[in-house]
C-alpha positions in Angstrom: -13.2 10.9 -77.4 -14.4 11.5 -80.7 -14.9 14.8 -82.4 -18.3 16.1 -82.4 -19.8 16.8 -85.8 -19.5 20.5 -85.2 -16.2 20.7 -84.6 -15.7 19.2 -87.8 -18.8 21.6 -89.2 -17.5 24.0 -92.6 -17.1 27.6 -90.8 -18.4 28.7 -94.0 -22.0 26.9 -93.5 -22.1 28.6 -90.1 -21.8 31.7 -91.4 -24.1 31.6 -94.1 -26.5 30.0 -91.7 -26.1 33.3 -89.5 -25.3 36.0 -92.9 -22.4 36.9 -91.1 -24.6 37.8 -87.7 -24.2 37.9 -84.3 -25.6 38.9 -81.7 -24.7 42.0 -79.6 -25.2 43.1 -75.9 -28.8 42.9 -76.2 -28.8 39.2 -75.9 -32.4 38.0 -74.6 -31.6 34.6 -74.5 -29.3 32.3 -71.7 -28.8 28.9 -71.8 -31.6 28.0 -70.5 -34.3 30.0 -70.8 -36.8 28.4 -72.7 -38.1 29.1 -76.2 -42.0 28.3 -77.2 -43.3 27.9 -81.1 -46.0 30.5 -81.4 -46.5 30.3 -85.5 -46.2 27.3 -87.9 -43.4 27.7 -90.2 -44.1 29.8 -93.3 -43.0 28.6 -97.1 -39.6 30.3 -98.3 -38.6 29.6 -94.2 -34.8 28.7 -93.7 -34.7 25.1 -92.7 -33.4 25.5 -90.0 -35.7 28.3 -88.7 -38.6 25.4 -89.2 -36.9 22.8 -87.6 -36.5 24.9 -84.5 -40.6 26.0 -84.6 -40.8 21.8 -84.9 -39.0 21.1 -82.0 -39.9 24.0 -79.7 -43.9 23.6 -80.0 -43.2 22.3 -76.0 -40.9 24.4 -74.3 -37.4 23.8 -74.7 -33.9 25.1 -73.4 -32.1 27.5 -75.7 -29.3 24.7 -75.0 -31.4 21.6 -75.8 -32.0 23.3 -79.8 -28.6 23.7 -79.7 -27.5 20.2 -78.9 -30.8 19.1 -81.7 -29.7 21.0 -84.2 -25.9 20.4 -83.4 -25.2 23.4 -84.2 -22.8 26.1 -81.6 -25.4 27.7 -79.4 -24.2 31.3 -80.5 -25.3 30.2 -84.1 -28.5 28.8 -82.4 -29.1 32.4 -80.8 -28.7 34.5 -83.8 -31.5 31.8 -85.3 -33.7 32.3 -82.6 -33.2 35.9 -82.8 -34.8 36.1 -85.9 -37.7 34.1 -85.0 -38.3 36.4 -82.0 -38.3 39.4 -84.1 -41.3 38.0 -86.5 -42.8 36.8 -83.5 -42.7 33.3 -84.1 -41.5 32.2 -80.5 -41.7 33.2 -76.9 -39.0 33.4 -74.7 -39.8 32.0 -71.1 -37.2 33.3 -68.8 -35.9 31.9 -65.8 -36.6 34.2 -62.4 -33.6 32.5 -60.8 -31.2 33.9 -64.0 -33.1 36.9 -64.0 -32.5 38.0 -60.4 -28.5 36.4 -60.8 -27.7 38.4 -63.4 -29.3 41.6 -61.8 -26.9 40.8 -59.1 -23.4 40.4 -60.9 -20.8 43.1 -61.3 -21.1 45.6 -63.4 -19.2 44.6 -66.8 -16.3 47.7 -66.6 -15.3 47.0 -62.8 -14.3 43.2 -63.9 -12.6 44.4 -66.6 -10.7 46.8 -64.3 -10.0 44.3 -62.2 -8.4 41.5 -64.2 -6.6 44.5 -65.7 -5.1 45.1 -62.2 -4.7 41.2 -61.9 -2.5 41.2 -65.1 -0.1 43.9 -63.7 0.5 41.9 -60.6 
């Protein structure tokens, strides 16, 4: 099996292709929720902020840019990110993740548990 081209990607691109950003707990995106171009790219745009408004002028998968682009999807989130905050996409969610997630554990009492798992 080969290596893929981001495994062999310059950590230092990536993280002048983010500045150094991630994203926190207030991630809106998932894998596949599903990101609409709303604006054309604007001059002085990073390249790679206009060639996700290119691709995603049809609805596409926060993990189909990522696998376009080649680039890690957290990388891919902090781009989209910005384009969400000057409202150049959508973000379609899906009900199904919506009502999942509402469902899972809350964060602390899996933590508390592997931490009792660990002193087994």
């Amino acid at each position: 099996m080969s290596p893929r081209s981001v495994d062999q990607e310059n950590p230092d691109r990536l993280y002048t292709v983010t500045g150094g950003r991630t994203l926190g707990d207030d991630d809106p995106f998932d894998l596949v929720s599903l990101i609409v171009t709303e604006r054309d790219p604007v001059p002085g745009m990073q390249s790679e902020h206009v060639k996700i408004l290119g691709r995603c002028r049809n609805p596409m998968a926060v993990v189909e840019v990522s696998a376009v682009l080649g680039l890690p999807v957290s990388v891919v989130k902090v781009l989209l990110r910005d384009l969400l905050d000057q409202g150049s996409i959508t973000v379609r969610r899906s009900p199904v993740t919506t009502t999942a997630r509402a469902q899972l554990p809350d964060h602390d009492m899996l933590k508390q548990v592997l931490v009792g798992l660990r002193k087994l």
